[in-house]
C-alpha angles and dihedrals in degrees: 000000000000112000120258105253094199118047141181109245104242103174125090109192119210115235087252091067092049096044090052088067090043118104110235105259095047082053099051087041098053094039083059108043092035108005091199135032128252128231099271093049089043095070105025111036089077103046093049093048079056082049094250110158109235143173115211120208112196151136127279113269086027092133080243093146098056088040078061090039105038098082098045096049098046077045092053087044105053085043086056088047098055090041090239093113105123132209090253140101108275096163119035108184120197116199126160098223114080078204107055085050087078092045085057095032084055100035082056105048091048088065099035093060087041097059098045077060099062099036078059094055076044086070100251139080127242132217110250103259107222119221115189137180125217118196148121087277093059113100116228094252086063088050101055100038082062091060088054090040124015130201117245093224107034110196114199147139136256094261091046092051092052091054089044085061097061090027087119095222098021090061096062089061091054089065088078101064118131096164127057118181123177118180136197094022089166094071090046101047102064094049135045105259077069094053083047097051093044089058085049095062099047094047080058094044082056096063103029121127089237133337127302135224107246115209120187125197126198142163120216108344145158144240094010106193089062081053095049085054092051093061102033091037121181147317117225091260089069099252126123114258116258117263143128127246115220108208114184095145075127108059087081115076114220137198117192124177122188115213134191110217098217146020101252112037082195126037095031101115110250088239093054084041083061099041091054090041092054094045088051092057088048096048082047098051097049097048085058143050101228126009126196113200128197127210112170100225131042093247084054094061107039084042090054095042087054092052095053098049095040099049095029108054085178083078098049108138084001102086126054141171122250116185132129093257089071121091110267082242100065095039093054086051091051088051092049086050093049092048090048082046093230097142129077088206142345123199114219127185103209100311096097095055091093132082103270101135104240098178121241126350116165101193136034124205129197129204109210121331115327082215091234147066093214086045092043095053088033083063091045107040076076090084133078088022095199127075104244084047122105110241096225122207141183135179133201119199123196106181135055090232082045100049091047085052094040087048096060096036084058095056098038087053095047083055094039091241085166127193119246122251117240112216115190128258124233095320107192104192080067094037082057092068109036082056097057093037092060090045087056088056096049147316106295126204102237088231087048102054091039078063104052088045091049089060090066111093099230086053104042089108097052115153112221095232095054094051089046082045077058099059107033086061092055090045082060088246090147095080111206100052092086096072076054092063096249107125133197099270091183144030124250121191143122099010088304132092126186131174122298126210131009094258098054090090097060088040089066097049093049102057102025111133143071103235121093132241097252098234119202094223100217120217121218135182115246083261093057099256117151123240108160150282132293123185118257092245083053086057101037094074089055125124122185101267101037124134131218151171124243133172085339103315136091119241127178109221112242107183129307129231121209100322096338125106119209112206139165117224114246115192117191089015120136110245111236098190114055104229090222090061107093103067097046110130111232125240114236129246090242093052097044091061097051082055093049082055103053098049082073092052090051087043090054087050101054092081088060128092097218092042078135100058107040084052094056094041088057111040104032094248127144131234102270090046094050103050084040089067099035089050089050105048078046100060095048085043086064105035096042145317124343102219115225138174093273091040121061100191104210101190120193106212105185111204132170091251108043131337111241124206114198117216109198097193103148102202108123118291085264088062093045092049090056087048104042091043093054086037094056090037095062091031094057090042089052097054105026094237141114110262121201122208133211116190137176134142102289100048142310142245138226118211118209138191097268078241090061120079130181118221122229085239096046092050087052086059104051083069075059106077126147112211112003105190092050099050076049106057078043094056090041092065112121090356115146086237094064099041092056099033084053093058081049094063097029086064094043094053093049093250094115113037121216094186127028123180099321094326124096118210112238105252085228082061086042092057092043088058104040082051093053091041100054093049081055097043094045090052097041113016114032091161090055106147092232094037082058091052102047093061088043096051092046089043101039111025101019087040127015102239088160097070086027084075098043095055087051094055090052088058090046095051092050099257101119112040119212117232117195121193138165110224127182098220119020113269119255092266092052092058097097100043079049086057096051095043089037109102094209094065113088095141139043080249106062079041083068105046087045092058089041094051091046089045088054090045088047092049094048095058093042079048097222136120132256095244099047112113141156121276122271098239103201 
């Protein structure tokens, strides 16, 4: 039987054993700084030290980075020892934050000198262990003082590794490396800085002196074993490369309690919501020494953080924002406050999330429903930093869709039902410059380089004409682009291809990277009067036609030029696009199921006195959350279908203004854009209308002229698609995503330049180009390799057109029946997609009265009152 590549590490090793490698004045440091050795070093300290590659998954505070750096530093100092430490790189670690290098950088050098300490009172002096950062930050003297003297331990991120790799002199010192660590894997996977990085390594497998031993941390991930693939990547056989995978998420113990702020989820005013929300959070940070509070959007946070110091005056200079959109300056401060434990709270939108060590917070608080189990624990797991600590969290819901999902995500968490990581899948914008980065270094075989890009994990599956498709685009065999100013950057002949041109080079410096330029996307009358600004991902949802609110007034987008929006003002008109839709997090696939399936269970319980309280015993929740679900499943049991995971509810609502038709197909907010978006796109050609379209993770809705019906037997149809990626990349035409994602990847895949021999493009010319490009591109080149990726990264990693498919095919064998009804007024469930597609709503406020009018319709037909409920069986 072949033997398993990728194993579970078994074997806990007592601290005897792994003292017993130490050198002795490691030993005697680390007996007198920690005495005994916690889970995570346990498992992986020893088999590094044998040269096993391993990924470890464990808690914050785990002491998970010195289980990845132990090895290798008991290695440099018995080399130093033994005076056979050599000025070379020995560690290279790989992390995604700039900001979290300095924490290592500093966390290293403390025990470094420490242990040189104690190796003196040993009797014996040690040679000084460098430790050095490269980054974009680091000046080129730095730079160039490193090729003379390397540090012994080189930080770094994934874009400064790529440039290293070209860097002419620098390169040569990479070739020693013995250590790769790669930390917060987790936040590089899912995204393509992750599938660069993981080229990069294996470029620089690929001229390293020997193998190196590859070490992956992560915080809270699933399925490992993916993961464990992703870091190790593959031989040239096609199999993963051996290695174990360390899992001690378990060792820390969690308690999570999901709250729901008020009463009435429904008919509490919102001013009375926020009143109660805010007291909560009080109540919270006083009982405990430091809070950490999640919103997920920026807004959110520095809303939130407003609230408290304006109505608590006992916070006042004890609570602060922390978000990205804050200067580097004043979020660094905020850190330094939190460490010294100088703030009471501080209220993050995702930018905490990450492994900075912030000291000790003893609660987390989250704002609404993180959207995911991995993200939720990921929040959490900040607090309690050590190991024997309790991570302490606790949820406030404050909405009815919102407490049912943050009731599952709770219990799934408590029982570590993790989501599954997305990595993506043969992106070529990435594939462009690692192409040209490896012609800049020599002359490749074709068959050679395919190789070496086949043993990274997100290109395992390469076919050899895309990656020819690659090339031939970089050898200027797509005649045509040159009038367009993209010129040939490589040669291409005889199965070999090799550097072309003297500024490639600097090309390739210049543009290397996957993330963006953030454009402020700026909006214009038609007479070129400026309003505002609005963000890219705002924009990009736009359709000819849309209106939507800016600074006060109403405007209906006309077109948009390069990174400027036209509009006409139009006052008194109904908004069609919700201005606080763009930085909504979205649910996952994984997790909307769960939810799917526990709206049967619920279903089932409604017959039963104590459904409270079976529902409270089972999922953690308290009272008020409990009645608040019963009594909602309830009211769309009476007034129409409970959706489930084996019945999609598809509800025809007819209006004077537009019909709506409510798809409950419960799938993540990323699902339900590929399907919508198809959906809209047959049912406007078959009728020859607009059709507007409402989404969020629980459905979607399409919006009709009030002329245009759809038949019972039409919407059935629509589950029938043929071939959904391609009536996607149909729908997707002109559309506002594909001309700005397109500028994303033509800049990633150096068809577009940002920077160009000391001169940046302005992102507006950008836009102009990437527009022109793609018309020519659509008309003469549809296999264009960027042209490809653009549809695959809108439809795989924007949308989920993956799991799109597959809950079509349940539908289509019969699995998930499709149940169609006309209702007068939208079911319970429908309330909030009414409320985005509604154009009366502009604030979270109107959001609220909408859902309150349509409640009191809905009452009045199941003839009940607001306050019946079921009994509380004790």
């Amino acid at each position: 039987m072949a033997r398993v590549r990728i194993r579970r590490a078994r074997r806990e090793y007592s601290d005897e054993e792994i003292f017993s490698i130490l050198s002795e004045p490691v030993r005697e440091w680390f007996k007198r700084k920690f005495g005994s050795f916690t889970p995570p070093q346990r498992y992986a300290v020893m088999e590094i030290h044998k040269g096993e590659n391993v990924l470890i998954s464990s808690p914050t505070g785990s002491g998970k980075t010195l289980s990845a750096f132990l090895s290798a530093i008991n290695e440099l100092i018995l080399l130093g020892k033994e005076g056979k430490l050599e000025d070379k790189i020995y560690v290279l670690y790989v992390s995604p934050l700039r900001a979290l290098n300095n924490d290592i950088k500093r966390n290293l050098e403390g025990p470094l000198a420490e242990i040189k300490e104690v190796a003196k009172e040993l009797g014996y002096e040690l040679p000084e262990i460098r430790v050095g950062i490269r980054t974009s930050d680091t000046s080129s003297y730095e730079k160039s003082k490193m090729i003379r003297k390397p540090p012994h331990i080189l930080i770094t991120t994934p874009e400064s590794l790529a440039i290293a790799l070209n860097a002419p002199k620098f390169r040569e010192r990479l070739k020693t490396v013995k250590y790769l660590i790669i930390d917060e894997v987790h936040a590089l996977a899912e995204n393509k800085r992750g599938s660069h990085l993981a080229l990069s390594v294996e470029r620089l497998q690929e001229m390293a002196e020997n193998k190196f031993v590859r070490i992956g941390l992560s915080a809270t991930i699933h399925p490992l074993e993916e993961v464990a693939k992703f870091v190790f990547g593959f031989d040239d056989d096609g199999k993963p490369r051996p290695g174990l995978i360390v899992d001690v998420s378990f060792a820390k113990q969690t308690e999570i309690r999901v709250e729901s702020v008020v009463e009435d989820l429904i008919y509490t005013p919102a001013g009375a919501l926020s009143e109660a929300l805010y007291k909560r959070l009080a109540e919270l940070i006083r009982e405990h020494r430091t809070t950490l509070i999640f919103t997920n959007t920026r807004s959110g946070a520095e809303r939130v953080a407003f609230n408290l110091k304006k109505r608590y005056s006992e916070f006042e200079g004890l609570i602060e924002a922390h978000h990205s959109s804050l200067s580097r300056e004043v979020r660094l401060d905020v850190e330094e406050k939190l460490k010294r434990g100088e703030l009471r709270a501080v209220i993050s939108s995702t930018s905490l999330e990450l492994g900075i060590d912030i000291g000790t917070i003893d609660l987390v608080v989250l704002i609404g429903s993180p959207k995911s189990v991995n993200r939720a624990l990921q929040r959490i797991g900040r607090a309690g930093h050590r190991l024997h600590e309790v991570s302490k969290g606790v949820i406030l819901a404050l909405d009815r869709d919102d407490l049912v999902e943050v009731t599952v995500l709770a219990h799934n968490a408590r029982n570590r039902r993790l989501d599954r990581v997305r990595i993506p899948k043969n992106p070529l914008d990435v594939l462009v410059q690692h192409l040209l980065g490896m012609a800049l270094n020599k002359v490749w075989e074709v068959g050679e380089a395919y190789r070496v890009v086949r043993r990274a994990y997100p290109f395992r599956d390469l076919p050899f004409e895309d990656f020819m498709s690659v090339l031939k685009y970089l050898a200027g065999e797509y005649t045509g682009l040159e009038e367009r100013k993209v010129y040939a950057k490589i040669w291409l002949e005889d199965g070999k291809f090799g550097r072309r041109g003297k500024m490639t080079r600097a090309i390739y410096y210049m543009n290397v990277g996957t993330i963006p330029d953030e454009a402020k996307i700026r909006v214009y009358t038609m007479d070129k009067k400026l309003i505002g600004t609005v963000e890219e991902e705002f924009a990009e949802r736009l359709m000819p036609g849309d209106i939507f609110v800016l600074a006060g007034r109403t405007y209906e987008f006309v077109k948009s030029r390069g990174n400027k929006l036209y509009v006409i003002p139009r006052e008194g008109a109904k908004p069609t696009i919700p201005a606080w839709f763009s930085e909504m997090l979205p649910l996952s696939f994984d997790l909307a199921l769960d939810v799917q399936r526990f709206r049967r269970e619920v279903k089932d319980l409604l017959k039963r006195k104590d459904a409270v309280k079976k529902l409270m015993r089972k999922y953690g929740i308290d009272e008020k959350a409990s009645r608040a679900i019963i009594t909602y499943f309830r009211e769309q049991g009476r007034y129409s279908v409970i959706p489930d995971e084996k019945t999609v509810l598809v509800e025809f609502v007819p209006g004077e203004k537009r019909n709506r038709y409510f798809f409950h197909t419960l799938i993540g907010r990323r699902a339900n854009d590929a399907l919508s978006r198809a959906f809209a796109y047959l049912v406007s050609k078959r009728k020859n209308c607009n059709v507007g379209v409402a989404i969020n993770d629980n459905g979607f809705a399409l919006l009709l002229p009030p002329e245009v019906e759809l038949s019972e037997k039409e919407v059935k149809e629509l589950f029938e698609v043929e071939d959904l990626r391609e009536t996607l990349k149909k729908a997707l035409d002109n559309t506002e995503l594909l001309k700005r994602r397109f500028r994303h990847v033509a800049n990633r895949g150096l068809l577009i330049l940002r920077r160009y021999i000391g001169r940046s493009k302005r992102l507006g010319r950008q836009q102009v180009m990437a527009v022109s490009l793609l018309k020519v591109l659509k008309e003469d080149y549809p296999d264009f390799p960027l042209l490809k990726e653009v549809y695959r990264e809108i439809m795989e990693d924007k949308m989920d057109v993956e799991n799109a498919e597959l809950f079509l095919s349940w539908v289509r064998e019969g699995k998930i029946r499709v149940v169609f009804r006309r209702n007068a007024v939208p079911s319970p469930f429908a309330f909030n997609l009414e409320a985005i597609g509604s154009s009366d709503v502009v604030l979270m406020e109107d959001r609220r009265e909408l859902i309150k009018a349509l409640h009191r319709k809905i009452m009045a037909m199941i003839k009940e009152t607001p306050s019946e409920d079921v009994e509380l069986v004790l």
